[in-house]
BALOBA-1460 file (C-alpha; in Angstrom, 3 decimals):
// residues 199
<rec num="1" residu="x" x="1.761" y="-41.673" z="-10.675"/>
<rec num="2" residu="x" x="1.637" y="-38.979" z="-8.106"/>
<rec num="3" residu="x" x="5.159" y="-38.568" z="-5.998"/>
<rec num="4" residu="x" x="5.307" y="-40.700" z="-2.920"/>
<rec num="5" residu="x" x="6.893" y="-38.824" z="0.360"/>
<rec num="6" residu="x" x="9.176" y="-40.649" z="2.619"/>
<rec num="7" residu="x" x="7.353" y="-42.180" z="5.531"/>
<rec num="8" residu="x" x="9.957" y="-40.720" z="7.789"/>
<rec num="9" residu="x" x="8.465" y="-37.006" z="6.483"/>
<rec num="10" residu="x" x="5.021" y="-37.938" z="6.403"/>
<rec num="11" residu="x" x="5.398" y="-38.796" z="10.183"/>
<rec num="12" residu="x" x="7.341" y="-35.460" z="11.463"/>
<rec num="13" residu="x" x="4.728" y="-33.704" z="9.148"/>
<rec num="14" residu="x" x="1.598" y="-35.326" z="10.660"/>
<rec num="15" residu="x" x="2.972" y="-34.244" z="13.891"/>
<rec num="16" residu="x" x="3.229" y="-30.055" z="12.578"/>
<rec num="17" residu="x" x="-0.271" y="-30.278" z="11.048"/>
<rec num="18" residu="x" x="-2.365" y="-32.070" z="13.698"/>
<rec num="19" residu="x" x="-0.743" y="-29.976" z="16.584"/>
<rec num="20" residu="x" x="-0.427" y="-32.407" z="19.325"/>
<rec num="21" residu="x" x="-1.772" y="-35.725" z="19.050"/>
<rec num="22" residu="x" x="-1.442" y="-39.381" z="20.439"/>
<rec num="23" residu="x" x="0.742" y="-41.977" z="18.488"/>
<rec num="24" residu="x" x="-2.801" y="-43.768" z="16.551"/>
<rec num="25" residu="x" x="-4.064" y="-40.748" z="15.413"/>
<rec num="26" residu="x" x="-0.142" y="-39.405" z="14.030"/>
<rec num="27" residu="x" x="-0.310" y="-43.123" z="12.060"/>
<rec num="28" residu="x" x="-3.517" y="-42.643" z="10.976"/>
<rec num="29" residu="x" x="-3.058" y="-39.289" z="9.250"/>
<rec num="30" residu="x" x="-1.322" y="-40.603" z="6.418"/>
<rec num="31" residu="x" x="-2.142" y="-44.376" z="6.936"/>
<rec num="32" residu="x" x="0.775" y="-45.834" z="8.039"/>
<rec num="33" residu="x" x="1.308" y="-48.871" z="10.334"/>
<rec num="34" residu="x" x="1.679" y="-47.718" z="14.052"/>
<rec num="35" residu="x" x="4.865" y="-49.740" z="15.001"/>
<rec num="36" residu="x" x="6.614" y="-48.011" z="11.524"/>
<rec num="37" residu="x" x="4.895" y="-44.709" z="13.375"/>
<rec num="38" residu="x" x="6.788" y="-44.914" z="16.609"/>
<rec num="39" residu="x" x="10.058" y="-45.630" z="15.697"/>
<rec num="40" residu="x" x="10.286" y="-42.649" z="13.396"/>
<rec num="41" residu="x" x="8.264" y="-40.490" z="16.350"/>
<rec num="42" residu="x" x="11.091" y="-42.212" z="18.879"/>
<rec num="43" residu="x" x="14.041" y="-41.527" z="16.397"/>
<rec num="44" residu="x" x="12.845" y="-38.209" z="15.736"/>
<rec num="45" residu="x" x="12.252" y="-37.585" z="19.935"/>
<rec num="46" residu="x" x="16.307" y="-38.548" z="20.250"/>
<rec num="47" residu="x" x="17.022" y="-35.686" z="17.643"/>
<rec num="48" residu="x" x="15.025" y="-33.219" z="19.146"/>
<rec num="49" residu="x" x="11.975" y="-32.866" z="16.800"/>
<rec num="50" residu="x" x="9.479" y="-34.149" z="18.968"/>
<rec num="51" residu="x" x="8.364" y="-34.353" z="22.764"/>
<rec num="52" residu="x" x="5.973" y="-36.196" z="24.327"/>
<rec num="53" residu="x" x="3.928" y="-34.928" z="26.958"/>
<rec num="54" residu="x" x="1.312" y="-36.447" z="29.194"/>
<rec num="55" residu="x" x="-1.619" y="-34.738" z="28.966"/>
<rec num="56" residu="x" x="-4.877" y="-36.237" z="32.033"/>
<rec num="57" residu="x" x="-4.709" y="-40.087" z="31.319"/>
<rec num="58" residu="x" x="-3.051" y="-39.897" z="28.077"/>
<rec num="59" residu="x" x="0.379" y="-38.451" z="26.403"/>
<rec num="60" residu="x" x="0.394" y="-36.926" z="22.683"/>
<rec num="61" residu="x" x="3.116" y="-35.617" z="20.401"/>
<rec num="62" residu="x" x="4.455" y="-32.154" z="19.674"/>
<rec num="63" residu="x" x="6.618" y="-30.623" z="17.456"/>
<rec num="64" residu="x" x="9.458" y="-28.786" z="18.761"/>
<rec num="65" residu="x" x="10.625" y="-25.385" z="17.173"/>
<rec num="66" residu="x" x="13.743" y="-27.552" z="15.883"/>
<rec num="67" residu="x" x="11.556" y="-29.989" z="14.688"/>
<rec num="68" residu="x" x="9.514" y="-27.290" z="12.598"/>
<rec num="69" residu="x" x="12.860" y="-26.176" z="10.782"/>
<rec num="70" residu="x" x="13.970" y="-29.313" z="9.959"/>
<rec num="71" residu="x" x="10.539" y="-30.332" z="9.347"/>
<rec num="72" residu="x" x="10.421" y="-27.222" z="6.738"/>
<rec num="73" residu="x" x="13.744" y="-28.059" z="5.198"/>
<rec num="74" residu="x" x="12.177" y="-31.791" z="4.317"/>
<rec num="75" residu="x" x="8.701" y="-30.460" z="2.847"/>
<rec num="76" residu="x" x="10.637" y="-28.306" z="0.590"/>
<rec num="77" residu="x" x="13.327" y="-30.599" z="-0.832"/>
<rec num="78" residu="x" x="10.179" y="-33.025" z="-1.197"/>
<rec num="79" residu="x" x="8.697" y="-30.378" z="-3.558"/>
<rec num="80" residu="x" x="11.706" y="-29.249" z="-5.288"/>
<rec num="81" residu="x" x="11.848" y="-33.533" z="-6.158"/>
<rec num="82" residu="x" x="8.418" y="-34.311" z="-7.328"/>
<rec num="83" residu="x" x="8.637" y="-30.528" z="-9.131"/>
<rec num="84" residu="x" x="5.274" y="-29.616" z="-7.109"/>
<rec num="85" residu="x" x="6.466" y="-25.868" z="-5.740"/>
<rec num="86" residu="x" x="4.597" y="-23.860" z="-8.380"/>
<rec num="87" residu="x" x="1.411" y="-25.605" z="-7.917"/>
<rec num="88" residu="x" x="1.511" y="-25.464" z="-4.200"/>
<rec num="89" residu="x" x="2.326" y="-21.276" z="-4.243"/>
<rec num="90" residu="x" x="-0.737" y="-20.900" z="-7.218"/>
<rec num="91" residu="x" x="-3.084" y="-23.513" z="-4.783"/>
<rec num="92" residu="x" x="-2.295" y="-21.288" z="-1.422"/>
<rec num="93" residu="x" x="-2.563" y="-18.093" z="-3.372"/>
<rec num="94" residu="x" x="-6.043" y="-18.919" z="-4.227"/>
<rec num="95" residu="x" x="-6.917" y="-20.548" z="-1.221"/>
<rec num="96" residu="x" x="-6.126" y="-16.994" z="1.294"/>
<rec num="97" residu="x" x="-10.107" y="-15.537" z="0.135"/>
<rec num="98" residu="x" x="-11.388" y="-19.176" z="1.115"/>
<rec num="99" residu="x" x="-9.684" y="-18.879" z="4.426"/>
<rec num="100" residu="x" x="-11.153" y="-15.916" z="5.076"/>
<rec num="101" residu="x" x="-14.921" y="-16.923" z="4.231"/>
<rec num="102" residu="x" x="-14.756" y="-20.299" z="5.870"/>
<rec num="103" residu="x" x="-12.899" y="-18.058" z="9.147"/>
<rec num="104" residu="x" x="-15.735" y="-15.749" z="8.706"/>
<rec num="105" residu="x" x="-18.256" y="-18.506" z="8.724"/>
<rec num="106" residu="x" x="-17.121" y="-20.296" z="11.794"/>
<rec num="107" residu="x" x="-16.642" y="-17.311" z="13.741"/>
<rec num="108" residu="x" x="-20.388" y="-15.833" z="13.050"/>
<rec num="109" residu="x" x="-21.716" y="-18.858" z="14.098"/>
<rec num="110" residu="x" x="-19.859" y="-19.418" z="17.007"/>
<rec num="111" residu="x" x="-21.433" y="-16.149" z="18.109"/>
<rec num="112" residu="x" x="-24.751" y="-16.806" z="17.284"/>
<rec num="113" residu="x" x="-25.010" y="-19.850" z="19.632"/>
<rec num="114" residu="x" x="-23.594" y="-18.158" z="22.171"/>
<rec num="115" residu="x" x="-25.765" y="-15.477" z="21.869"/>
<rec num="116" residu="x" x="-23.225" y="-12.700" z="21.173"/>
<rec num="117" residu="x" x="-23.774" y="-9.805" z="18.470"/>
<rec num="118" residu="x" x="-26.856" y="-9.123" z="16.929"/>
<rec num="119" residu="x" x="-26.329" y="-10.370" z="13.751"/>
<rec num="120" residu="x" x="-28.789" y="-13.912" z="13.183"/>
<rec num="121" residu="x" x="-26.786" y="-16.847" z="11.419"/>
<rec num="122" residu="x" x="-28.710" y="-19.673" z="10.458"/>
<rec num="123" residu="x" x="-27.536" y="-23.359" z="10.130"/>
<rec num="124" residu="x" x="-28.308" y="-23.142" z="6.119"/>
<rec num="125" residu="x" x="-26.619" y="-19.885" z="5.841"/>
<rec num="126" residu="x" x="-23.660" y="-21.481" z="7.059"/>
<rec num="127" residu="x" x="-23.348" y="-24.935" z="5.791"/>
<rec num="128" residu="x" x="-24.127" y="-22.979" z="2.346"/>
<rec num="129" residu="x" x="-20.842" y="-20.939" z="2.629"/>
<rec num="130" residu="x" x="-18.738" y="-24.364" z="3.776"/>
<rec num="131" residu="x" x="-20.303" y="-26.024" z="1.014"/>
<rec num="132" residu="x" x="-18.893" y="-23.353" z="-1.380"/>
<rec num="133" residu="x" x="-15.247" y="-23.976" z="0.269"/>
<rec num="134" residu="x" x="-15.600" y="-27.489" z="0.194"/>
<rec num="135" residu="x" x="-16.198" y="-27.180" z="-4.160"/>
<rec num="136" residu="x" x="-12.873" y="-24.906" z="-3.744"/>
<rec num="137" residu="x" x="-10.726" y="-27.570" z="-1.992"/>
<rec num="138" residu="x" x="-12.047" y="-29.980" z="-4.332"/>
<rec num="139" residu="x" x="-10.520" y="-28.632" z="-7.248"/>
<rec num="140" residu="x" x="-7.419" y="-27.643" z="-4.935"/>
<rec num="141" residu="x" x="-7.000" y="-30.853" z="-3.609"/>
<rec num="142" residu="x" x="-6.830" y="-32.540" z="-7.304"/>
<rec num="143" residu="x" x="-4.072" y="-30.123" z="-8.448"/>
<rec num="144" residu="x" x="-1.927" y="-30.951" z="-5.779"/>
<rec num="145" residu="x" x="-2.247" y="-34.550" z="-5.636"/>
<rec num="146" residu="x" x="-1.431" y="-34.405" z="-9.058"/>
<rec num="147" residu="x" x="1.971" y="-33.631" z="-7.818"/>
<rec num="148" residu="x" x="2.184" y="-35.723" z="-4.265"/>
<rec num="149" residu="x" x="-0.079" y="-37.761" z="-3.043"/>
<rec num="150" residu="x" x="0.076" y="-36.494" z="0.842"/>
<rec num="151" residu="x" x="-2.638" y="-33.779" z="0.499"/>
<rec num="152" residu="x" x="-5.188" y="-36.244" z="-0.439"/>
<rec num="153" residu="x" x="-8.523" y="-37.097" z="1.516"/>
<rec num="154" residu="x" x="-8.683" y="-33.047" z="2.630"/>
<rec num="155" residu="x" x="-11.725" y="-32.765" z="0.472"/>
<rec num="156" residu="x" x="-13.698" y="-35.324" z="1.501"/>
<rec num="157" residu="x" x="-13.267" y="-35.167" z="5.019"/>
<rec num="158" residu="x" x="-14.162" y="-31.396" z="5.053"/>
<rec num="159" residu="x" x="-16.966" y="-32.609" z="2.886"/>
<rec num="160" residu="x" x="-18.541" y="-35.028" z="5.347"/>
<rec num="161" residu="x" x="-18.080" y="-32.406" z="8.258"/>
<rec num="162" residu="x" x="-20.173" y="-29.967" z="5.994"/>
<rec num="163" residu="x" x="-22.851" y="-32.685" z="5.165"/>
<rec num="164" residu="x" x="-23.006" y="-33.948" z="9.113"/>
<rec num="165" residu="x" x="-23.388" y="-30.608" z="10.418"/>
<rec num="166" residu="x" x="-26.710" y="-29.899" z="8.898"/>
<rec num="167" residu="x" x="-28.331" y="-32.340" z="11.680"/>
<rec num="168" residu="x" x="-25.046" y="-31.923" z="14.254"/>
<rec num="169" residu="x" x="-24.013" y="-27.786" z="14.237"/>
<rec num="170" residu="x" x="-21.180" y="-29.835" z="16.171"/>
<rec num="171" residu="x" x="-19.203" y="-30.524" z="12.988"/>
<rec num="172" residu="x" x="-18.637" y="-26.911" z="12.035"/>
<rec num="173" residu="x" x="-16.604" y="-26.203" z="14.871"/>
<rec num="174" residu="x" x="-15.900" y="-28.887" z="17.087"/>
<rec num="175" residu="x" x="-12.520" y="-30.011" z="18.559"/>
<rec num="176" residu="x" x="-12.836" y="-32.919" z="19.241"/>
<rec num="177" residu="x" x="-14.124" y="-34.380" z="15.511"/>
<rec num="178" residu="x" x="-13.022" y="-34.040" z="12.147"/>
<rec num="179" residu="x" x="-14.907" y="-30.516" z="12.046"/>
<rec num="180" residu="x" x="-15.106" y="-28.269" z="9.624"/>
<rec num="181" residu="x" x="-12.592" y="-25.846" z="11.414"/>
<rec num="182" residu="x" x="-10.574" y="-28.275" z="12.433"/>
<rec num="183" residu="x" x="-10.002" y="-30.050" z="8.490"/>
<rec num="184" residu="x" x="-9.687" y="-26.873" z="7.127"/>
<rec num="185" residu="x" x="-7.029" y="-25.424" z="9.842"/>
<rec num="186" residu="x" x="-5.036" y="-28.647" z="9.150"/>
<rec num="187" residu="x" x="-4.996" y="-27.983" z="5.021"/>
<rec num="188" residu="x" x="-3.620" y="-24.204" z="5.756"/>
<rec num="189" residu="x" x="-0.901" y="-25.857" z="8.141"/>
<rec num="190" residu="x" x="-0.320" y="-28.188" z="5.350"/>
<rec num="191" residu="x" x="0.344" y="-25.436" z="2.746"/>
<rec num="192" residu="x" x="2.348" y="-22.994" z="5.275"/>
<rec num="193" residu="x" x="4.530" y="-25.420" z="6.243"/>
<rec num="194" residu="x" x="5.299" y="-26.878" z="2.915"/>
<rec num="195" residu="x" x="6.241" y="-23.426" z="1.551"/>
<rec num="196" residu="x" x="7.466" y="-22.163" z="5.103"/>
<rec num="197" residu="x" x="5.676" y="-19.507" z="5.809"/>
<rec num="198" residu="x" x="3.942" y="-18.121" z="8.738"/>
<rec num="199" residu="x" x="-0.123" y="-17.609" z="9.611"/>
C-alpha cells in the first residue's frame, strides 16, 4: 500500500502548490474534510507558515517564505520515510524535456490568439503535443504513487483539460479552471518542492 502523508503536510503542501487559494479549494486538493483543513491552516497561520489575505470579496491562503522551508524540511523527511527520493529525482529528471514542450505549447498558442508572431498554431497541433505530455505523466504519475499516494489524480485531471480543450481552447491555458497550464504548473511545484529545488 502506497505511503500515506500526514494530513498536517498535505495541508501546508496544498497551500505551496496551488499558490494562493481559499480554504475549500486547499481541502479539496488532497480531499480532506474542511473543518480538519482550517485548524491545521489556523495552527500553521500562528507559526508563521501561512497568511491570509483578502483578496475583492474573498480571502485565500499563502505560503510564507518560512512556511516554504519548513514546508521543504517535511516533504523531504516524508520521502526519506516511505523510501520514495530516488524515484522522485529519476521522475523530475525525465519530466524537464516535457516541461519544456508543454511550455512551448502553451506559449505558441497564446500568441496565436492574440495575433502575435507569424507562426500559425492550430487547435489539433496543440492538443496533439498535450496529449503526448499527458501519456508522459501517466506513466510518471504511476511510479510515484507507487511510493506516496499524494501525487495521484495529476494525470487525469491534465487529461480532461486536454480532452475539453478541443471544443473550449479555454482549457489549455486558463486560470481560472483546471487548465492544462495550470495542472501541469502545479505537478512541477509538486516535484520542486519535494526535492527543494528552485524553477
Amino acid at each position: 500500500m502506497p505511503h500515506r502523508t500526514p494530513t498536517d503536510i498535505l495541508v501546508l503542501h496544498a497551500v505551496r502548490i496551488l499558490g494562493y487559494a481559499e480554504t475549500a479549494r486547499i481541502a479539496a486538493r488532497f480531499d480532506l474534510p474542511v473543518e480538519t483543513t482550517v485548524e491545521h491552516l489556523l495552527d500553521a497561520q500562528a507559526r508563521g507558515w501561512v497568511t491570509r489575505t483578502p483578496f475583492a470579496e474573498d480571502s485565500g491562503w499563502s505560503l510564507t517564505d518560512l512556511g516554504k522551508v519548513h514546508g521543504e524540511r517535511l516533504l523531504a523527511a516524508d520521502l526519506d520515510r516511505c523510501g520514495s527520493r530516488t524515484v522522485v529525482v529519476q521522475v523530475h529528471r525525465e519530466f524537464l524535456p516535457h516541461n519544456v514542450a508543454v511550455a512551448d505549447a502553451c506559449t505558441a498558442w497564446q500568441l496565436a490568439e492574440l495575433g502575435i508572431g507569424e507562426a500559425i498554431v492550430t487547435l489539433d497541433e496543440t492538443t496533439t503535443r498535450l496529449g503526448i505530455a499527458a501519456d508522459a505523466l501517466a506513466d510518471f504519475e504511476a511510479r510515484l504513487v507507487a511510493g506516496t499516494d499524494r501525487f495521484a489524480g495529476y494525470q487525469q485531471r491534465f487529461a480532461d483539460a486536454v480532452e475539453r480543450s478541443s471544443t473550449d481552447p479555454g482549457w489549455i491555458t486558463a486560470t481560472d479552471r483546471d487548465s492544462c497550464h495550470r495542472v501541469w504548473f502545479e505537478f512541477h511545484e509538486d516535484l520542486i518542492a519535494s526535492l527543494g529545488l528552485v524553477r
